[in-house]
N, C-alpha and C positions, 0 to 999 in steps of 0.2 A: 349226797344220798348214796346210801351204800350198792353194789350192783347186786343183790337182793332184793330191795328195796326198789330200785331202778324197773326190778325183772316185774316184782309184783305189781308195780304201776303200769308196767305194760301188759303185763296179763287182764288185770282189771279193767284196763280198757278195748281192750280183745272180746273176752268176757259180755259187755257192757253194749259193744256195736253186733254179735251176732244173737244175742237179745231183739236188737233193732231190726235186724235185716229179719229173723223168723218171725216177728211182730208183723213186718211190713206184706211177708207174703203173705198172711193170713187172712191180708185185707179183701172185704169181697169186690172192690176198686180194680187191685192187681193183674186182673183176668182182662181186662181193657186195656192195658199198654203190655205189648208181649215185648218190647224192646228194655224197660224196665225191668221187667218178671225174668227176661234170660238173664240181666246182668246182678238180679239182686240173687238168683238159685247157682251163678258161677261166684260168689261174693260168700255165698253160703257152704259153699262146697267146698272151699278154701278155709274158711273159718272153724269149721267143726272139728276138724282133726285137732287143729292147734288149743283149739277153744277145752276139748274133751282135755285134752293131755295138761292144760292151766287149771282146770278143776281138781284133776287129780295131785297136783302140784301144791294146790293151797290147802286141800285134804290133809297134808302129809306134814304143811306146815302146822296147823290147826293142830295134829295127833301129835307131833313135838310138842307142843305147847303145852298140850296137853298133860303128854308123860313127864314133861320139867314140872309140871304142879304138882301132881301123883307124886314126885320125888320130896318135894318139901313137905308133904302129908303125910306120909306114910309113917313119921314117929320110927316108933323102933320093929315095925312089924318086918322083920327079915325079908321074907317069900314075897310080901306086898313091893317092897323095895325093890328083891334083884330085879320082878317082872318088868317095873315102871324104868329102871334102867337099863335090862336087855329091849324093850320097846323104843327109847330114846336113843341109845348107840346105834341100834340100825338103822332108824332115819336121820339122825347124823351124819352115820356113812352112805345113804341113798339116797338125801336129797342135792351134792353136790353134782355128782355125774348125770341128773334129771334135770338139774336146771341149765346146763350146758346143751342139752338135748333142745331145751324152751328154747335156747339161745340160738341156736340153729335156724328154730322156726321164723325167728324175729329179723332175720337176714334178710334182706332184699331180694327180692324173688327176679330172674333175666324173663324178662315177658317175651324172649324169643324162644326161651329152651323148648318148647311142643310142638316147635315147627320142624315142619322139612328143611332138604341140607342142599344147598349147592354143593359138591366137594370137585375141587378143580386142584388136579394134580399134574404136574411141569416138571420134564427130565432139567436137572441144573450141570454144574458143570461136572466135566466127567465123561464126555464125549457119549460113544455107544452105551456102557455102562449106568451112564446112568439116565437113557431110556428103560433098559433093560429093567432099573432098579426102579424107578417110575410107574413100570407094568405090575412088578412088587409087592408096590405099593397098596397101587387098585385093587389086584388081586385078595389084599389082608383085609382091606374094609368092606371090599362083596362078601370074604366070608365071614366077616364079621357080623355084616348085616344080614346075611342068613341067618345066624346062629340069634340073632336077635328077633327074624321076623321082617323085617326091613327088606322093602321093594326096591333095588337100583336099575337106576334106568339111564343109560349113556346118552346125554346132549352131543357130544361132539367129541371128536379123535381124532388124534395125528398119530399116525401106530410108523415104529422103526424097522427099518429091515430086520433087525434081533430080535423081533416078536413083543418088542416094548413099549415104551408111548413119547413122544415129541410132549406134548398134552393128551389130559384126559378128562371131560368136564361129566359129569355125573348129575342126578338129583336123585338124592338118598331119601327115601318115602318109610312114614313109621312114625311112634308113638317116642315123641323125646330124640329125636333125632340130633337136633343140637347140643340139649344140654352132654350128650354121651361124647360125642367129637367136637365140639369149642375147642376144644387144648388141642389138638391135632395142627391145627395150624403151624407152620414155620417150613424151615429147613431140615430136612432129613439125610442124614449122613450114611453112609454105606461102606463098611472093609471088606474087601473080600477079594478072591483071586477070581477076576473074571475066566467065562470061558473058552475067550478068545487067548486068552493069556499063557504063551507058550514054555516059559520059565520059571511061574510057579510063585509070581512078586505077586503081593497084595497091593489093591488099588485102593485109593478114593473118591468116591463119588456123591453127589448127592442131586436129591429130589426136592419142589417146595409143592404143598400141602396149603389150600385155604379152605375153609370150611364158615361157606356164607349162609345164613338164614336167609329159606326160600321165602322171597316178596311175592305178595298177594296185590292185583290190582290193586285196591283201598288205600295201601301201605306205602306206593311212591304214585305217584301221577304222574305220566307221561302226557306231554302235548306231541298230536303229529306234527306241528311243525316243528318243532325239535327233533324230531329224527330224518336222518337221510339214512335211505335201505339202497342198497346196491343188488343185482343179482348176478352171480359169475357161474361159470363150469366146475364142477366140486373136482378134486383132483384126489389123488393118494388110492388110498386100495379102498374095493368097494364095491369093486363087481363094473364091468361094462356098462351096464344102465345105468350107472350113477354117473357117470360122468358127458355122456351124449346132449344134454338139456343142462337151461341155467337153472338148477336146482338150489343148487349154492345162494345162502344168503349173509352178507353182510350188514348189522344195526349201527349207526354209527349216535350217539347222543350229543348233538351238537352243541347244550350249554356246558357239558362236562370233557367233553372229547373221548367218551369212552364209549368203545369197539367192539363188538360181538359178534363172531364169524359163527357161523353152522353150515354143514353141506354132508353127517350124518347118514340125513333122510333123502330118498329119489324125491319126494315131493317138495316144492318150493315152499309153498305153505303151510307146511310140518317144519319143516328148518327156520321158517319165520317164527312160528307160535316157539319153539326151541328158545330161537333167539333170542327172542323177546323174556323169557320167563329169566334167564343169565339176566339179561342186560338190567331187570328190576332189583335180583338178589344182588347185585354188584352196588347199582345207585342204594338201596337199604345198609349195603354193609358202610357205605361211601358215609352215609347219616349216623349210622352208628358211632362208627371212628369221631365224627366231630364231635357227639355228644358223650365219647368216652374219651376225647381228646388229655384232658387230664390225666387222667390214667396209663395215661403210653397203649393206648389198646388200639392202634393205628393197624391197617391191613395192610401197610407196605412195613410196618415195621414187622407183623408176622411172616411174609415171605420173605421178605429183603431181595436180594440179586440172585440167592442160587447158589453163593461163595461157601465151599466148604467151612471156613469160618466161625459160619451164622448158625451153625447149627443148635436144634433142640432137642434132638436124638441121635446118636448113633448106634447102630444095627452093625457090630462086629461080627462077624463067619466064623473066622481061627479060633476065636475064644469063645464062640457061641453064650453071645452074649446082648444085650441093649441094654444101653441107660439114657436114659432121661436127664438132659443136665441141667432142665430149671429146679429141677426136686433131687437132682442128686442119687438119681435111685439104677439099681442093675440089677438086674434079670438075668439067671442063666438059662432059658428055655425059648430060644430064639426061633428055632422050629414053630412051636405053639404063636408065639406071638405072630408070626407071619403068615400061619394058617387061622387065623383071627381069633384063637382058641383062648383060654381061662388065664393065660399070664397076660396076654394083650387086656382081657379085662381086668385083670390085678394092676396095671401100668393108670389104667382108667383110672379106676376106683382111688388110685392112688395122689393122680392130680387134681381132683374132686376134693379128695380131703386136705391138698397143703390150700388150695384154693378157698375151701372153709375157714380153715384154722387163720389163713389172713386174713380175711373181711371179719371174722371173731374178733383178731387184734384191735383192728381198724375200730372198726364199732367199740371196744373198750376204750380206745382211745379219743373217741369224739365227744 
């Protein structure tokens, strides 16, 4: 079957089911199961775009079809001719780049992209620099998520003498929150002449970046006797009342051995409810990875150790510049990109579409 052929069979069956589902709300039944009626008007709401845009797709087939008959008709009427084949070259040349567009929609949709974000950012090797560069960091995707809308709200910090961060754990609040930062994740590299730096050498340093889709109760299940909570003295800066009381909370998940410190907040119970909301986005991402295990989409292979190495950015100074080295790409407005401004969204938009264009292949190739 040709991938024409392929597409229209997919359409038709698109088509064909949101028939079903607007048949189904229409029942006067539906108003009695509202668990049904939510999941058949979210089923519906998804379906109409793609569904509208397949209509117009076979329209267009249909009007080809059309103008190739029109062409074997028209005998010798000149004017009748050129129209049925200026009608025919245009949809010729419009309906390859529309069904590329269908083919988009046909893609596997991440049932996390509308969620909120863990974003947990960790100075890597590099000593002070790259706290410094760590702070950076955080500082590009607050403003990023300002310029988006996007409420950030700081779980937990270990801030550097240099005004930077040891760690920095985050929940990134907003509409699409993950699908916009997913690729964010890794090692981030840094050139640049710190300002401690009395001679004027450029250093290296780097930062890791994970960006976990925030877990909702429903989504992992905790038993309490799987956890053990500690409570200690919070330490670091924070103000004197932070540190007089065991405010400080440690989560520890005994069947996986994974750790969640908070001590943020003066209250214990704020740094628990904290804690606790990390410790479910970590056990989800922990799920995730095994069921993208295939994939290499592992969360320890997105940060790795921190090793200048591993990087999947670098952010040069002297040359004012970033590139991107899974996609290959450089940016000369490094300013912009750090103040989270329109090249950091060009960078986005950028991994989004090498992102597309493989799962394209892939799906051609299955």
């Amino acid at each position: 079957m040709s991938d024409s052929a392929t597409l229209q069979a997919q359409g038709q069956r698109l088509v064909a089911r949101f028939a079903e589902v607007e048949k189904a709300l229409q029942s006067p039944d539906i108003a009695n199961d509202i668990g049904k009626m939510t999941s058949l008007n979210r089923e519906y709401a998804e379906l109409r775009e793609v569904v509208a845009d397949f209509q117009l797709y076979f329209k267009m087939l249909q009007d080809k079809d059309g103008a190739a008959q029109m062409l074997k008709e028209t005998g010798s009427d000149p004017e009748l001719k050129a129209m049925a084949q200026a009608e025919y070259d245009g949809l010729l040349a419009e309906i390859p780049p529309f069904e590329a567009t269908l083919k988009l929609h046909l893609l596997p949709k991440d049932e996390d992209d509308g969620r909120n974000v863990m974003l947990e950012i960790r100075a890597g090797t590099g000593g002070d620099e790259a706290g410094i560069f760590a702070g950076d960091l955080f500082r590009m995707y607050s403003s990023l998520a300002a310029v988006l809308g996007w409420k950030v709200e700081v779980q937990d910090a270990a801030e550097t003498s240099q005004g930077g961060y040891k760690e920095v754990i985050a929940r990134v609040v907003g509409p699409q929150v993950f699908r916009q930062l997913k690729f964010e994740g890794g090692v981030h590299r840094v050139q640049r002449v710190p300002a401690t730096e009395t001679q004027g050498r450029v250093h290296t340093s780097a930062a890791t970046v994970a960006v976990l889709p925030e877990a909702e109760e429903v989504d992992v299940k905790i038993e309490d006797k799987d956890l053990r909570i500690d409570v200690f003295r919070s330490s670091g800066p924070g103000g004197q009342s932070v540190n007089t009381t065991d405010s400080a909370v440690r989560i520890t998940h005994l069947p996986t051995g994974l750790a969640v410190a908070c001590q943020d907040e003066k209250s214990q119970l704020k740094n628990k409810d904290k804690a606790m909301k990390i410790l479910r986005s970590r056990l989800l991402a922990r799920k995730r990875e095994e069921a993208q295990a295939v994939m290499g989409a592992a969360r320890k292979s997105m940060v790795g150790s921190g090793d200048r190495s591993e990087k999947i950015r670098t952010y040069n100074y002297p040359q004012n510049r970033v590139t991107d080295h899974r996609i290959e790409l450089t940016v000369h407005n490094l300013p912009d990109v750090m103040a989270g401004g329109k090249t950091l969204m060009e960078l986005l938009d950028a991994l989004h579409r090498a992102d597309e264009a493989e799962r394209l292949a892939s799906l051609g190739n299955d």
